[in-house]
ZAMARGU-4260 file (C-alpha; in steps of 0.2 Angstrom, whole numbers, plus 5000, padded with zeros to 4 digits):
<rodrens>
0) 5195/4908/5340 | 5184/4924/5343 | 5193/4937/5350 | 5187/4950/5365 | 5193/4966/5374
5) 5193/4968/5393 | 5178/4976/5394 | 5170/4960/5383 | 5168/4970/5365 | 5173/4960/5350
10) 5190/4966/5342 | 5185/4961/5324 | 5202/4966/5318 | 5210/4953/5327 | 5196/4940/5321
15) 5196/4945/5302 | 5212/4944/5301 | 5213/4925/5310 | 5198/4922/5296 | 5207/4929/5282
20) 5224/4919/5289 | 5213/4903/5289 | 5207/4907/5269 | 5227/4909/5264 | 5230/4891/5272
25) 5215/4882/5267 | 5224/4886/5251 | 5217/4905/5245 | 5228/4916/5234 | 5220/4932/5239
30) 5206/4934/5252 | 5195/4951/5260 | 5181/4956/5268 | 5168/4971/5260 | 5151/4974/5271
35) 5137/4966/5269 | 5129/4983/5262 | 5118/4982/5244 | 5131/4983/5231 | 5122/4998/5221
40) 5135/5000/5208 | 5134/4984/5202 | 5115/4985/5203 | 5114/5000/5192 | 5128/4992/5181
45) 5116/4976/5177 | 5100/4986/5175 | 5108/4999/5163 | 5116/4983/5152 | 5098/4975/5152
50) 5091/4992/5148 | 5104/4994/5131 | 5102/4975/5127 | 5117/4971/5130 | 5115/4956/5141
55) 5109/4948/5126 | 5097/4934/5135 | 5108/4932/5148 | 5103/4923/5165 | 5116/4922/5178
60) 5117/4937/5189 | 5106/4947/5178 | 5091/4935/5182 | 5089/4945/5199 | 5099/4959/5202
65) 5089/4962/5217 | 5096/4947/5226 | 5112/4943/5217 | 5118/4962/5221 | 5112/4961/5242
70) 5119/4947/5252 | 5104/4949/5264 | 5095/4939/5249 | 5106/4925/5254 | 5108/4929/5272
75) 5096/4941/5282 | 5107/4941/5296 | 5124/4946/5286 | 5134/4960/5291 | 5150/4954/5282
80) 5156/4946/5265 | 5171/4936/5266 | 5177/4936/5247 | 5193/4925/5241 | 5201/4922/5222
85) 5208/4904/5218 | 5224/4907/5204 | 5222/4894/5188 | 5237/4903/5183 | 5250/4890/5174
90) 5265/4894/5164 | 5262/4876/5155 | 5248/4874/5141 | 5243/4856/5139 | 5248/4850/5121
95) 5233/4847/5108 | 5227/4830/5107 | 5224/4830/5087 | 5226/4843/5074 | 5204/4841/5075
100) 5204/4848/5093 | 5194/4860/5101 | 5201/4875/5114 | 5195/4875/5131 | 5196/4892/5141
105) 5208/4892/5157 | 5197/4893/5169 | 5186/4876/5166 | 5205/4866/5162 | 5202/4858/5179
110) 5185/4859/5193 | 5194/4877/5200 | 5177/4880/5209 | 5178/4864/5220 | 5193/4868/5227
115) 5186/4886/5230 | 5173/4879/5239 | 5182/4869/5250 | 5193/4884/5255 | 5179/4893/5258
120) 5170/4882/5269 | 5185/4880/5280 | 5179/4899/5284 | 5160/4896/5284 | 5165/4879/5297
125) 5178/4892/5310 | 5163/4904/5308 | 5150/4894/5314 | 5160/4885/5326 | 5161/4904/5334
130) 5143/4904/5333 | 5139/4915/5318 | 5131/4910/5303 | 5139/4908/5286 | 5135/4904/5268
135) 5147/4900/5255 | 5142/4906/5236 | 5154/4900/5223 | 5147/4900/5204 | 5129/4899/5210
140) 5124/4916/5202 | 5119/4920/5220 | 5129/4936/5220 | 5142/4947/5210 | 5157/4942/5216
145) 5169/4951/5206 | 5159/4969/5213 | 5161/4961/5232 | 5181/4958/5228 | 5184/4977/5220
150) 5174/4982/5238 | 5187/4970/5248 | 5202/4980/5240 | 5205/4963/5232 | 5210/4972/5215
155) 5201/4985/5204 | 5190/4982/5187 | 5201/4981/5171 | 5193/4989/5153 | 5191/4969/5150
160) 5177/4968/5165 | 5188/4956/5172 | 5193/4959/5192 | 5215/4962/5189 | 5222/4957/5207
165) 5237/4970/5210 | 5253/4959/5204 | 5243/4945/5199 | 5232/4947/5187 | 5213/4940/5180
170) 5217/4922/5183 | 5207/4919/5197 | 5189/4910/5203 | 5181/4920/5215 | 5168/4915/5228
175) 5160/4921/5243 | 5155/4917/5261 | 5141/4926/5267 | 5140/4928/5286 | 5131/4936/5303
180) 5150/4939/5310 | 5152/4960/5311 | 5169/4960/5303 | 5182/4973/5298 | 5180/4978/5280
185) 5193/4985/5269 | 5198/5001/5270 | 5194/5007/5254 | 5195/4999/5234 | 5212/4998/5224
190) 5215/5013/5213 | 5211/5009/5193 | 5228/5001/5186 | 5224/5002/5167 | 5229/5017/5164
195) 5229/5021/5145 | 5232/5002/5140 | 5219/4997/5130 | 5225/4979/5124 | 5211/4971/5128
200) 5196/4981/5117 | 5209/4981/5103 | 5210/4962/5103 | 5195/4954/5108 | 5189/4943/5091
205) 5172/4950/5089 | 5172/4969/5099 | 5162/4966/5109 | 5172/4975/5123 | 5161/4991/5116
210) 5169/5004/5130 | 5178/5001/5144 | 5170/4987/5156 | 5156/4986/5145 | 5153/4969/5135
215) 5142/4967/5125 | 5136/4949/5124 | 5129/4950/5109 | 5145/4950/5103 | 5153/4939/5117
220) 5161/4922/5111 | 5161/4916/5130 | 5142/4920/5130 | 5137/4913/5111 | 5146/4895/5114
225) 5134/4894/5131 | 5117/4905/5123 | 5104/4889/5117 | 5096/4892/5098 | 5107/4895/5082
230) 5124/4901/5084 | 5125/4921/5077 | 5132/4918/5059 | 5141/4935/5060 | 5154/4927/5073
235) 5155/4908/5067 | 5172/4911/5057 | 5178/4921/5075 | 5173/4906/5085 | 5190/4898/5078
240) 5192/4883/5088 | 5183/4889/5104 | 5171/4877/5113 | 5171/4884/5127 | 5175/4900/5134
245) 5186/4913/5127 | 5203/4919/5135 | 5208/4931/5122 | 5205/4948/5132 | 5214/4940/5147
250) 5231/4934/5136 | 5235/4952/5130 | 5234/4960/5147 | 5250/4965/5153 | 5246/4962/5173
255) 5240/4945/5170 | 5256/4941/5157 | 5270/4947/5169 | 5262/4937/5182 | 5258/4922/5171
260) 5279/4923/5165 | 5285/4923/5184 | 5271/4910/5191 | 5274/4893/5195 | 5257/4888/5204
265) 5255/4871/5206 | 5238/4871/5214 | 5228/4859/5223 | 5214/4856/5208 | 5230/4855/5192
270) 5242/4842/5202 | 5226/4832/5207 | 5220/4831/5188 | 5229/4833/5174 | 5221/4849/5167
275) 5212/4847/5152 | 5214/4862/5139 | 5209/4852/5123 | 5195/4840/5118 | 5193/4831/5100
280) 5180/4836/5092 | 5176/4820/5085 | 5173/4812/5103 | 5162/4826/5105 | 5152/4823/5091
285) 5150/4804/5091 | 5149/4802/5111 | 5131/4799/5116 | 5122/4812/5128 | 5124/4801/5144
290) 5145/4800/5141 | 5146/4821/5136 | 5136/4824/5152 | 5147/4814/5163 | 5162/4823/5156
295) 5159/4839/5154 | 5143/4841/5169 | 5156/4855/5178 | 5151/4866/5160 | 5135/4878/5161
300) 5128/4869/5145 | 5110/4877/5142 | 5096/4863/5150 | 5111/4852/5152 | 5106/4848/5134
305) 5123/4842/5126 | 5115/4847/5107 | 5123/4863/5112 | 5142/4858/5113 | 5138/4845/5096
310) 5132/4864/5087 | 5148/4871/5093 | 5159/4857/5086 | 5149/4857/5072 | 5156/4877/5069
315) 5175/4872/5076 | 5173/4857/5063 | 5168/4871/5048 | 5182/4880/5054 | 5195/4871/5056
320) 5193/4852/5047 | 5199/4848/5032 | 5187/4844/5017 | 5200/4828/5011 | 5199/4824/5027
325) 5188/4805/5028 | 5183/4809/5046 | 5179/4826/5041 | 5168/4819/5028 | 5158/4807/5037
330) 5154/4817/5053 | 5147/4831/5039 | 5138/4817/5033 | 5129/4809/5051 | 5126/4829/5055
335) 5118/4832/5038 | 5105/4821/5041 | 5103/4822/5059 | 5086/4822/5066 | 5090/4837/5076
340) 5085/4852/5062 | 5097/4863/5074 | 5112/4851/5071 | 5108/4850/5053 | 5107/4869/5051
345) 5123/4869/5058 | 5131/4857/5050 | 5124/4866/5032 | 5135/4878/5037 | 5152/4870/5041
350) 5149/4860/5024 | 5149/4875/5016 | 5161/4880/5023 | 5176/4868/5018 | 5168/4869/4999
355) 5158/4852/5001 | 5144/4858/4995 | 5140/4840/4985 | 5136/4832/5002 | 5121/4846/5006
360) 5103/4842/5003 | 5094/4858/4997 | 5078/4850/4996 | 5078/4850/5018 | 5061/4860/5022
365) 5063/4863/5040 | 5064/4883/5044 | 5080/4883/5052 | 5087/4875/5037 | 5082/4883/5025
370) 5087/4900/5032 | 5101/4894/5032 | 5105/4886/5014 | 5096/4905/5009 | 5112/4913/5020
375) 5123/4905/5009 | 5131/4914/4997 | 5129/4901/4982 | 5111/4899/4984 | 5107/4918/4983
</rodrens>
């Protein structure tokens, strides 16, 4: 497959484009190639957000923005970065199961990152079969792909922080391969396409788009439902029926709705599985650790400790259950004398909530607890 002149020099034109051809078939929306030079803008990006607090405890590429902003971390030998986007675009929203249902966010309806990785490897495999090295990186935190896709001219940054692919959108996993092979890179970036739309900041449930591109994840739903401790009591009622994720920012941009409106993707990962955009909140909270695992493993879930997803029912159950509801009632009752302080604190909250009041024991002396019975408002 490798490609030479006359005189025996490499004509990586030809080559990257025979790569980035293979991407597209192995089943690749959009697919580029940015150096594989430290990517100093997003570097500076992190640092300055950690600087502020605004990563909010954060991990993920903010653990070590050394390595997961230079892919000779990964790879000493890399010259090039192979970046491609996999759509979870779909005109058709799965149907609620029950009326006490939780919302799942888009990107996590089906595994999106396993067929991402399998396209990607396809490259990594040609790659080393012409003798280079390679590396795919897919949700491993390893790197920042959406800042290698903006170099690849893949699309440019939206005021949502989100990578909008020109014509298509946010909708999109992005993943990497890493690799030794001296490659042509894009010419230069996609011009900015927000122009003075500002949808996005105006609509996000808790602000927490604070300027354009900057979240704060103090603020930040998607952030909040994955964070470990108790859940910020200033955004509980925002939460809604959330469990994981949040697409809101994403549903009001106009380049990701006029694509959504004329798509009719059918990818590989949706018409394998049927895509799961709802969950019962009642399976959540009365499965057993081993069972949520086994469902929901793809999710980051802090420890792999499921107690996190039960707190977050616990809120969707506040929010959305109804207090004449016998279900209702006796999950508030298991969660109210739980023997995690945590869940109890939690579930203090969503009895309180729905007006059941009569099922809540004031006389609980764990801290987390009592802080908070104190928080609510017919204590003080």
């Amino acid at each position: 497959m490798q490609l030479a002149d006359e005189t025996g020099s490499t004509d990586n034109s030809g080559y990257t484009a025979q790569l980035l051809s293979l991407g597209r078939k192995a089943g690749l929306d959009h697919v580029g190639v940015a150096s594989a030079e430290v990517l100093h803008r997003a570097r500076q990006a992190i640092n300055q957000r950690k600087e502020q607090g605004l990563h909010n405890q954060m991990q993920f590429t903010y653990r070590n923005p050394e390595r997961s902003t230079d892919p000779t971390k990964t790879l000493p030998s890399a010259r090039s970065v192979i970046v491609g986007a996999y759509s979870y675009s779909s005109s058709q929203a799965p149907e609620k199961i029950n009326e006490l249902s939780a919302r799942i966010a888009r990107y996590v309806w089906s595994d999106f990152y396993a067929q991402l990785r399998q396209s990607l490897g396809q490259i990594a495999r040609q790659l080393e079969l012409d003798g280079h090295r390679a590396v795919v990186l897919a949700d491993d935190n390893a790197m920042v792909d959406r800042e290698v896709a903006y170099q690849a001219g893949l699309g440019w940054f939206g005021k949502n922080s989100n990578l909008l692919i020109s014509g298509a959108g946010s909708y999109f996993v992005l993943g990497c391969v890493i690799t030794s092979a001296e490659l042509a890179v894009a010419a230069q970036p996609v011009e900015e396409g927000c122009a003075s739309c500002r949808r996005c900041l105006d609509n996000c449930p808790t602000n927490a788009i604070v300027a354009p591109g900057v979240i704060d994840a103090n603020k930040c739903l998607a952030w909040l439902l994955q964070k470990p401790g108790v859940f910020d009591r200033n955004y509980r009622v925002a939460l809604g029926d959330r469990i994981y994720g949040c697409d809101d920012c994403q549903e009001v941009c106009p380049p990701t709705i006029r694509f959504e409106k004329k798509s009719n993707i059918s990818t590989v990962a949706m018409s394998v599985k049927q895509p799961k955009a709802w969950v019962s909140v009642a399976k959540i909270l009365t499965s057993d650790d081993g069972a949520l695992i086994k469902e929901f493993g793809a999710w980051y879930i802090a420890n792999r400790d499921p107690k996190w997803l039960r707190r977050n029912a616990l809120i969707i159950l506040g929010n959305i259950g109804d207090a004449n509801d016998v279900l209702v009632v006796d999950l508030l009752k298991q969660y109210l004398h739980h023997a995690d302080p945590v869940l109890r604190a939690h579930a203090v909250w969503a009895a309180a909530r729905l007006g059941l009041h009569q099922l809540i024991n004031r006389d609980d002396d764990d801290q987390l607890v009592q802080a908070e019975l104190q928080s609510l408002p017919s204590v003080k």
